[in-house]
C-alpha positions as CSV (number, residue, x, y, z in Angstrom):
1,X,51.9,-17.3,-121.9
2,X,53.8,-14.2,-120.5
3,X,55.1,-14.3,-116.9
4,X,54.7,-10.8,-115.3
5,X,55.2,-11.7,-111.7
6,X,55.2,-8.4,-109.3
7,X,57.0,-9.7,-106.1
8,X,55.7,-9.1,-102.8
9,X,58.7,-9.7,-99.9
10,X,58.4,-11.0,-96.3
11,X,60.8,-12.8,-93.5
12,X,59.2,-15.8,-92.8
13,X,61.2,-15.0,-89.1
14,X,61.7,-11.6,-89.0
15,X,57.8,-11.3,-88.4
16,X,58.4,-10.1,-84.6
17,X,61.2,-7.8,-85.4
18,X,59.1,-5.4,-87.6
19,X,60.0,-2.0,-87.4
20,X,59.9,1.4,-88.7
21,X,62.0,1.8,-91.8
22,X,61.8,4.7,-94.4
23,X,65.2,4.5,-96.5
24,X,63.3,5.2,-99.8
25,X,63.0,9.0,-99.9
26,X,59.4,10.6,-100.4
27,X,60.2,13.5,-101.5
28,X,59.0,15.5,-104.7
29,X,61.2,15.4,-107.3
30,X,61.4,19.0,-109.4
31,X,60.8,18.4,-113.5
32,X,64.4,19.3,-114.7
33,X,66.4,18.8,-117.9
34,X,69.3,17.0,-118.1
35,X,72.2,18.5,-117.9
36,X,73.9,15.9,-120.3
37,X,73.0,14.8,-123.8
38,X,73.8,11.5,-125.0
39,X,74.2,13.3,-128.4
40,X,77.0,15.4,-127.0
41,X,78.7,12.2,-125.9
42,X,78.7,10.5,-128.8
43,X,82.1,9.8,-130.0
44,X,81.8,8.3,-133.9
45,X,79.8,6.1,-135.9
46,X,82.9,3.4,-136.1
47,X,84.3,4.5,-132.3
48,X,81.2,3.6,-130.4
49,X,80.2,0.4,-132.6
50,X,79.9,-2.9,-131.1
51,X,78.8,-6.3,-132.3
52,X,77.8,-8.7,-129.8
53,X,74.9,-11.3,-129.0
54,X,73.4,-14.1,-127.2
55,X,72.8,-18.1,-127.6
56,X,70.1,-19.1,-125.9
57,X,69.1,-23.5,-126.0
58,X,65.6,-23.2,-124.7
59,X,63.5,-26.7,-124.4
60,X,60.1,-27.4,-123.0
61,X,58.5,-30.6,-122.0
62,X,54.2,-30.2,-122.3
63,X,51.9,-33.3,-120.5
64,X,48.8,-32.6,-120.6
65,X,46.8,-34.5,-117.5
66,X,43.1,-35.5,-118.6
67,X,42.6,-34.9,-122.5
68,X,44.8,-34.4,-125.6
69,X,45.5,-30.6,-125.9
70,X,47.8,-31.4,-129.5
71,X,48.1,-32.4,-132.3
72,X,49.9,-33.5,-135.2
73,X,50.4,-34.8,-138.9
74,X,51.6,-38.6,-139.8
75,X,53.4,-38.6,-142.9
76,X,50.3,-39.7,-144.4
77,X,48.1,-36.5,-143.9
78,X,46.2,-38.2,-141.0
79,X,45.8,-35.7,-137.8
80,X,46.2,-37.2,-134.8
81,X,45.6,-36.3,-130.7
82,X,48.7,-36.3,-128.7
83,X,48.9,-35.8,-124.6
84,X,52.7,-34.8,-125.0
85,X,54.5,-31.8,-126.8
86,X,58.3,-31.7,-126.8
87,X,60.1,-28.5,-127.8
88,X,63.9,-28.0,-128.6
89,X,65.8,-25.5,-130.3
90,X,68.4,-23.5,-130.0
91,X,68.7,-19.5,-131.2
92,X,71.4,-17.3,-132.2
93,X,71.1,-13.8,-132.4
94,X,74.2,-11.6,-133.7
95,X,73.7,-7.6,-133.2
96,X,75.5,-5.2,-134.7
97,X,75.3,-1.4,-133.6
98,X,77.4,1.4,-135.0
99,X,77.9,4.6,-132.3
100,X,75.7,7.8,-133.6
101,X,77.7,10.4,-135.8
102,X,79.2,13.4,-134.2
103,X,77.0,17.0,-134.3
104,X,73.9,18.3,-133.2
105,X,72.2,15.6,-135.2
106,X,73.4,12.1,-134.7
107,X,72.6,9.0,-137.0
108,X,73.5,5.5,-136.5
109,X,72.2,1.9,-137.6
110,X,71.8,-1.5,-136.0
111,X,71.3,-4.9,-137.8
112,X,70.8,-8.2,-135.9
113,X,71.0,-11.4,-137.3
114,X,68.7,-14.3,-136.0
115,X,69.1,-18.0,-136.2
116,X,67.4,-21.2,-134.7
117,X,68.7,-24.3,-135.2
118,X,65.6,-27.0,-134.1
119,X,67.3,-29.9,-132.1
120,X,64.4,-32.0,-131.5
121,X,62.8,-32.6,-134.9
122,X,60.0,-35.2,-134.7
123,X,56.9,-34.8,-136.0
124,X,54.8,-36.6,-133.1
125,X,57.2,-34.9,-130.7
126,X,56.8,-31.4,-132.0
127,X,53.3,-30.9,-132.7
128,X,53.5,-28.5,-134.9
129,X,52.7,-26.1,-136.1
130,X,52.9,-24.3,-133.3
131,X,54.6,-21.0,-131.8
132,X,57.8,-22.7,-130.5
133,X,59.3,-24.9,-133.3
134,X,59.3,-23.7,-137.4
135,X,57.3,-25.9,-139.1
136,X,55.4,-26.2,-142.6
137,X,51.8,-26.3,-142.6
138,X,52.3,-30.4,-142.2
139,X,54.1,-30.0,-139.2
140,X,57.3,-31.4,-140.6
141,X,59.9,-29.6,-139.0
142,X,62.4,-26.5,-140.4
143,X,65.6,-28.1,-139.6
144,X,67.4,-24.5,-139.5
145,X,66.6,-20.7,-140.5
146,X,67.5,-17.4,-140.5
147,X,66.0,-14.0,-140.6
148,X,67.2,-10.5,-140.7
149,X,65.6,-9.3,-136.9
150,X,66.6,-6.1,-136.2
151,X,67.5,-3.7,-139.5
152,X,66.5,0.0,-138.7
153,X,68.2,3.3,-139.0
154,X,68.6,6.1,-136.1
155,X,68.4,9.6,-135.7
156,X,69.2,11.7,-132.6
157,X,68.9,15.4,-131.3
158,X,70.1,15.2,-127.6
159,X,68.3,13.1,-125.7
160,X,65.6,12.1,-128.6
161,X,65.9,9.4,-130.6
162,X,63.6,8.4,-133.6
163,X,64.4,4.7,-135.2
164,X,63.0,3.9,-138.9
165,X,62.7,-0.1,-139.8
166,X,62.3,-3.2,-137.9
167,X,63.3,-2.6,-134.2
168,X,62.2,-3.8,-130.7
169,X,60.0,-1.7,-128.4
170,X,58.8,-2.2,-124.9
171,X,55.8,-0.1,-123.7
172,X,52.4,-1.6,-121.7
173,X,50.4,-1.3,-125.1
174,X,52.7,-2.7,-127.8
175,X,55.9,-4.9,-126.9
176,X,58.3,-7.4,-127.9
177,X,58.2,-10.7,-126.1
178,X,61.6,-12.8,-125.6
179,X,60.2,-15.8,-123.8
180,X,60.9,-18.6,-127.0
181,X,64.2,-19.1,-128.4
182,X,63.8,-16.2,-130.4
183,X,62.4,-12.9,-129.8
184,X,59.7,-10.8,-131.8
185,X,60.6,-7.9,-133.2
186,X,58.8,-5.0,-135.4
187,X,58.4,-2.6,-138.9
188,X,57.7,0.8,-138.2
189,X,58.9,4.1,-137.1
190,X,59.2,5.2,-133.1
191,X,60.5,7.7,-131.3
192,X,62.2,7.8,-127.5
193,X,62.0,11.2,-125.9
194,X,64.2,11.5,-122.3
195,X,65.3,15.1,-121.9
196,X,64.0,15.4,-118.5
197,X,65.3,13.8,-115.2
198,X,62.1,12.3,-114.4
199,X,60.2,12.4,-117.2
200,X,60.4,10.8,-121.1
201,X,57.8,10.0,-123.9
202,X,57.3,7.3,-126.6
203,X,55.6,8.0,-130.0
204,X,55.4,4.7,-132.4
205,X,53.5,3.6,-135.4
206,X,53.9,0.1,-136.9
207,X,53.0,-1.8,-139.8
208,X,54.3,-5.9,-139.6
209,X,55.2,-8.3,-137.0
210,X,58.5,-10.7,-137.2
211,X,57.0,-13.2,-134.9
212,X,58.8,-15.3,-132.5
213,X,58.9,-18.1,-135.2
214,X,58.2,-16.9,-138.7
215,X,61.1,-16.4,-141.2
216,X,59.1,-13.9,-142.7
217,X,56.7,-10.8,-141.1
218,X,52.4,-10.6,-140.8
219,X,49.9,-8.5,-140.2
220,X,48.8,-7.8,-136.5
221,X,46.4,-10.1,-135.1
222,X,45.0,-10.3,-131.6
223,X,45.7,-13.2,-128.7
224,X,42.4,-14.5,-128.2
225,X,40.1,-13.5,-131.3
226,X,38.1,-16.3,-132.2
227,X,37.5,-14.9,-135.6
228,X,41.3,-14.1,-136.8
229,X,40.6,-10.4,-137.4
230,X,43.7,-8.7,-138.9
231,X,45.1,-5.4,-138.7
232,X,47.4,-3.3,-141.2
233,X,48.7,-0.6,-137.8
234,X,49.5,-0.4,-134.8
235,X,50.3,3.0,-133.3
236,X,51.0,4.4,-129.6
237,X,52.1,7.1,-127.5
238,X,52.5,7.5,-123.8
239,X,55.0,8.9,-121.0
240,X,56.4,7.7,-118.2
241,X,57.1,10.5,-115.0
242,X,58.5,10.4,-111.6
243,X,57.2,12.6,-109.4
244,X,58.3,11.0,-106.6
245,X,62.3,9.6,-105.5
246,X,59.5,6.7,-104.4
247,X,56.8,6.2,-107.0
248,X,57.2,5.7,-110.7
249,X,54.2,6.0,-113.1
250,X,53.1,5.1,-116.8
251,X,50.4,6.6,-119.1
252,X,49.5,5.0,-122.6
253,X,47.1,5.0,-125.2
254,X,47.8,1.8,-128.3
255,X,45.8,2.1,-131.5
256,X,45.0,-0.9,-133.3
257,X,43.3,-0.1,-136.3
258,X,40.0,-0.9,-136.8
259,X,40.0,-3.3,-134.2
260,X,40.4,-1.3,-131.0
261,X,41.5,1.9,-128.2
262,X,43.4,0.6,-125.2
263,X,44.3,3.1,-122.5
264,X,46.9,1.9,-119.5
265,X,47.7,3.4,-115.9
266,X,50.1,2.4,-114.1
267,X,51.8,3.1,-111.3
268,X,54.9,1.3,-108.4
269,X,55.5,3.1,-104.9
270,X,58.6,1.8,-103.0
271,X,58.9,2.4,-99.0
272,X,61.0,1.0,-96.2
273,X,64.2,-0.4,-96.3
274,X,64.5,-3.9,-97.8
275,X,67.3,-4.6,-94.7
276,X,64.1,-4.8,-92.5
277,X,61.4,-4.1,-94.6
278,X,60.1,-2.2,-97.5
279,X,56.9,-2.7,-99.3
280,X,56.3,-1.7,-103.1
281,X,52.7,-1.6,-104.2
282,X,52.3,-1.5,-108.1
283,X,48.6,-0.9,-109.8
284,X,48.0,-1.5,-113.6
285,X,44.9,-1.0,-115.4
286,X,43.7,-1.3,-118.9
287,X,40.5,-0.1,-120.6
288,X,39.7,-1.2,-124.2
289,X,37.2,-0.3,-126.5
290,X,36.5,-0.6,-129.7
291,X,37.1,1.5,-132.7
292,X,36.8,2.2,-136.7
293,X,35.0,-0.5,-138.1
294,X,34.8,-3.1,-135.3
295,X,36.6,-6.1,-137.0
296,X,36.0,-7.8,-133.4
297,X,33.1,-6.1,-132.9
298,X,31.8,-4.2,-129.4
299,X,34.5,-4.1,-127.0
300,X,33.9,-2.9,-123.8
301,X,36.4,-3.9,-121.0
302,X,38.2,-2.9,-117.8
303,X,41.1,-4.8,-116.3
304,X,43.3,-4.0,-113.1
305,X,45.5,-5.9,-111.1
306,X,46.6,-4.4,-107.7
307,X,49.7,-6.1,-106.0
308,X,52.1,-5.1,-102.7
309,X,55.7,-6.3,-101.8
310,X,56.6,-6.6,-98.5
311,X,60.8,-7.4,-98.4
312,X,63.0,-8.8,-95.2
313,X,66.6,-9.4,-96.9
314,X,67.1,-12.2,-99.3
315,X,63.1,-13.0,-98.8
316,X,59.9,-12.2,-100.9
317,X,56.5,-12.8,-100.5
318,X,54.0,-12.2,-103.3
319,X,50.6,-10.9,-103.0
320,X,48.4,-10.0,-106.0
321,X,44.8,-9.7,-107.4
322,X,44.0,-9.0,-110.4
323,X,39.8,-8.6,-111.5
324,X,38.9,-8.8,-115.4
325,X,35.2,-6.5,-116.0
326,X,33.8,-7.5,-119.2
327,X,31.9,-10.3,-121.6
328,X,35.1,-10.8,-123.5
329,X,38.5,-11.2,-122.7
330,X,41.1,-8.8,-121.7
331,X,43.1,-9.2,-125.5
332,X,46.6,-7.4,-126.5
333,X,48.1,-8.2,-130.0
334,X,49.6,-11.4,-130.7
335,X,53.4,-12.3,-130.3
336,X,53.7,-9.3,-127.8
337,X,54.2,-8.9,-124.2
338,X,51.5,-6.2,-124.3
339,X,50.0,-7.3,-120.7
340,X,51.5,-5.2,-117.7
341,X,49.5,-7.5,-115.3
342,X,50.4,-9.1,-111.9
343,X,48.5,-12.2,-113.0
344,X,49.9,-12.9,-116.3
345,X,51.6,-16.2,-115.3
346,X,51.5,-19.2,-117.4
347,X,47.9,-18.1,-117.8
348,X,46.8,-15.0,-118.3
349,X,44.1,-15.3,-116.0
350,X,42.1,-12.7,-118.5
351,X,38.8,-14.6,-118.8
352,X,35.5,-12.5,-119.1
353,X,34.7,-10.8,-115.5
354,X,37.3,-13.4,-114.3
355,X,38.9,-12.4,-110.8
356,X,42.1,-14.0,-109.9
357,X,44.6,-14.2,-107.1
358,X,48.6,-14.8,-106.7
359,X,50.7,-15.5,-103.7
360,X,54.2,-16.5,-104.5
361,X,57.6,-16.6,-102.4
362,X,61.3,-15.9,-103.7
363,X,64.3,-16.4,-102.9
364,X,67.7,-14.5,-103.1
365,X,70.5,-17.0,-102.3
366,X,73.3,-13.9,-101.9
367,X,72.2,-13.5,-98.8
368,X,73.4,-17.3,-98.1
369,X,76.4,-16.5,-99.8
370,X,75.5,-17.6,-103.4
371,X,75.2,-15.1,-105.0
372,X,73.4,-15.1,-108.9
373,X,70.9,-17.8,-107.6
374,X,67.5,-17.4,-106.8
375,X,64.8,-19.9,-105.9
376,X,61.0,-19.4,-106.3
377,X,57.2,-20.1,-106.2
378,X,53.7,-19.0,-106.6
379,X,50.2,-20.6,-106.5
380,X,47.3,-18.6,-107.8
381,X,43.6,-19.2,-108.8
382,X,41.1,-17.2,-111.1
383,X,37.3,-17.7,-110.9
384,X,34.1,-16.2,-111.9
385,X,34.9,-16.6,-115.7
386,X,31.4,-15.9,-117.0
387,X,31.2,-15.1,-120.7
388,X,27.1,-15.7,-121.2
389,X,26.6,-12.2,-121.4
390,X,28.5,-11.4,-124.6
391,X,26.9,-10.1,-126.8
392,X,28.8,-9.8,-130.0
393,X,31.0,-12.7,-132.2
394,X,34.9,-11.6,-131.6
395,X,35.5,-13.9,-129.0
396,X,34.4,-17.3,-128.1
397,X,32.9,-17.0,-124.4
398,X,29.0,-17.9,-124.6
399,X,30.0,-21.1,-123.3
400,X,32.2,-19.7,-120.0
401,X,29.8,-20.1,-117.4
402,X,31.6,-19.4,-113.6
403,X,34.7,-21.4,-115.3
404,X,37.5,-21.7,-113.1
405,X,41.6,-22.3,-113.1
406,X,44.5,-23.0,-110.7
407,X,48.1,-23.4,-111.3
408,X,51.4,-23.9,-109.1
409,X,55.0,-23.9,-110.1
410,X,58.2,-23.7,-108.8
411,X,61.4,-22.5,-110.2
412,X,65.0,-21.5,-110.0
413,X,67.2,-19.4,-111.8
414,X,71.2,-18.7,-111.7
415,X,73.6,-15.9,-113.4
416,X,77.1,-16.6,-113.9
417,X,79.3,-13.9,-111.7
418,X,82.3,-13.8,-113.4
419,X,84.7,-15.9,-115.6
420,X,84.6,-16.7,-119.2
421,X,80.6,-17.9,-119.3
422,X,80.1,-14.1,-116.7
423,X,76.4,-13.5,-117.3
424,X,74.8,-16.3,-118.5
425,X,71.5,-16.5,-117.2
426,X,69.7,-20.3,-116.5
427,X,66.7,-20.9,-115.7
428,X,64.4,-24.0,-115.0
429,X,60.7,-24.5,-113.7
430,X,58.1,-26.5,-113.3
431,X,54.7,-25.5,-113.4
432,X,51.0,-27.8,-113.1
433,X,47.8,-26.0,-114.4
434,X,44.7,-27.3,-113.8
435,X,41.2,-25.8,-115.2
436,X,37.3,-26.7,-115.3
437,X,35.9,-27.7,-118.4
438,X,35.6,-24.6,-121.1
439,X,38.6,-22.6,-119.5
440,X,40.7,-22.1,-122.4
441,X,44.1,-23.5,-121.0
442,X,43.1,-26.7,-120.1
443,X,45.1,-29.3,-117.7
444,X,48.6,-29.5,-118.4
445,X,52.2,-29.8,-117.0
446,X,55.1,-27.9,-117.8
447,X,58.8,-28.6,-117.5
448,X,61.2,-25.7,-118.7
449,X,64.5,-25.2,-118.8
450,X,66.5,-22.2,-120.6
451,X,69.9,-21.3,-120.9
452,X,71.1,-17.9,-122.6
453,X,75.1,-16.9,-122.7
454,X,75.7,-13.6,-124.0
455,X,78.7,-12.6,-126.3
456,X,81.1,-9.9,-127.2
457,X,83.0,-9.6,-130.3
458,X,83.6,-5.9,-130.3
């Protein structure tokens, strides 16, 4: 479940002290080139190489709070229902990047090195197999593994980079996701295009996925196909332009073949003055249809989510909705982060023709003198999940008849400022969901706690 939160802020006691504030600049911005090139910069393959990293111990506790949601193997083949799901392991990841070659053409490399080491190992415990611990089709546990993550080769003219081999990418229609102990990471060929100011493009065509936990790589599936459907390429392109000092917008189009077209808008205005207040409104929407020979068959669907951020100081306040049209559900491809969406909490609240709603409050303990902490919460509900108009056998939905969901969850996260552990990030939450009887996520309770400390070597 991906946790896209778009953060909406308000002084709970600066409410009779609003006033007029318009520190974020309105005005047009010119398209102009830059007038530097990172190529020009460059200063050697072996001068601007670095090797660093990051250790990350990530651990979740899962309860669910009516029915089993798991299960698992005994050691005699038996499957068994389990309320409980415990988590626990930590990951290494080692990256190596050399600098880009002097010249007008640049070329440079980068190879990471990932490891998890699973610290909680029992078979009842784990539930495997699952998308947080390695297991083998048993469920016994992986004890330890490794996996070349990152191994590409780079090529740049200016400000235009094109990468070759298995890379990370982050765009609204095709993107990596970081939120296990690991992250995912990709096979293909993309390029990065930022010669303007205000203005850079993204061209990317892919073949494999290195999932989150998987020593090895697979073919692209989709979230929430009920069928497994499998793809061979995933391709995109897409730009994103500022035409405003205030208001930054995205255009995509991801091609998944034979399975579907998904086009993205989207688009975040900042005004005010976040010393009395400032609001941001961001709008994302996604339509998807289907393409080539239909693995998932008729795919018809338009989702949006529309949010505003009001912000007084070290406060926030977080308004969002967020309204799903069409028999199936909103779907992006599996072990990505391919869902730009207010709602996308620890449910996606992507149900057919569901409509959802988020208020949340953060926040920044700077402003109370410590600074690197920040506390937070949210509440938000989706109904009017109604899947009995579907009519093709992609998705399983029939059955979704003005389903419903809730959840809450409250959180708190700290960075290091400075000494010897300076930028290590930690982060804990809690979060209670609790659905009607066919939504897909069921009723369960969450504990999570992750700690990542970055590295230098060179």
């Amino acid at each position: 479940m991906k946790r896209i939160t778009t953060v909406i802020a308000l002084s709970l006691g600066g409410l009779s002290g609003l006033v007029q504030a318009d520190a974020t600049s309105q005005d047009y911005l010119p398209l102009t080139l830059k007038e530097n090139s990172a190529q020009a910069e460059s200063n050697g393959f072996i001068e601007d190489q670095s090797l660093s990293g990051w250790t990350r111990n990530w651990y979740a506790r899962e309860r669910a709070t009516k029915g089993p949601l798991f299960r698992y193997y005994k050691s005699d083949g038996s499957r068994r229902e389990t309320h409980s799901r415990d988590n626990w392991v930590q990951g290494t990841v080692l990256d190596y990047s050399s600098g880009f070659t002097q010249g007008t053409v640049g070329f440079a490399t980068q190879v990471a090195g990932y490891h998890a080491l699973a610290l909680e190992r029992g078979r009842a415990r784990v539930a495997g197999p699952n998308n947080r611990t390695l297991t083998h089709g048993d469920g016994d546990v992986i004890g330890q593994w490794s996996k070349l993550g990152l191994a590409n080769l780079q090529a740049r003219i200016s400000n235009t980079t094109l990468v070759a081999g298995r890379q990370s990418i982050n765009t609204p229609v095709f993107a990596y996701i970081g939120n296990r102990a690991l992250p995912s990471s990709f096979d293909g060929v993309a390029l990065h295009s930022a010669e303007f100011d205000n203005l850079s493009f993204d061209l990317g065509t892919f073949e494999r996925v290195s999932t989150r936990t998987e020593q090895g790589k697979s073919r692209f599936t989709t979230e929430y196909s009920a069928l497994g459907a499998e793809a061979d390429r995933v391709s995109l392109a897409g730009l994103n332009y500022q035409p405003l000092r205030s208001l930054t917008t995205s255009l995509y189009f991801g091609h998944v073949e034979d399975i579907w077209n998904q086009y993205y808008f989207g688009a975040s205005h900042d005004l005010g003055d976040k010393g009395t207040l400032a609001l941001t409104t961001g709008f994302n929407w996604y339509g998807t249809r289907d393409t080539g020979s239909a693995k998932l068959g008729t795919i018809d669907n338009d989702t949006f989510s529309l949010s505003f951020t009001l912000a007084h100081q070290a406060h926030s306040l977080t308004l969002a909705y967020q309204q799903v049209n069409g028999d199936e559900y909103f779907d992006y491809v599996h072990d990505t982060n391919a869902i730009f969406l207010a709602n996308s909490l620890f449910s996606d609240y992507n149900g057919p023709n569901e409509k959802s709603f988020q208020v949340g409050y953060a926040l920044d303990m700077a402003g109370f003198g410590v600074p690197g902490l920040r506390l937070n919460a949210y509440t938000a509900r989706g109904w009017g999940i109604d899947g009995t108009h579907y009519k093709g056998n992609g998705y399983d939905v029939r059955n979704l008849d003005g389903e419903h969901h809730r959840e809450w969850s409250l959180g708190a996260s700290y960075v290091v400022q400075s000494g010897p552990l300076q930028a290590t990030n930690i982060r804990a939450y809690y979060t209670a969901h609790r659905a009607s009887r066919e939504q897909i996520d069921g009723n369960l309770d969450e504990f999570r706690i992750v700690t990542t400390i970055p590295f230098n070597i060179l």
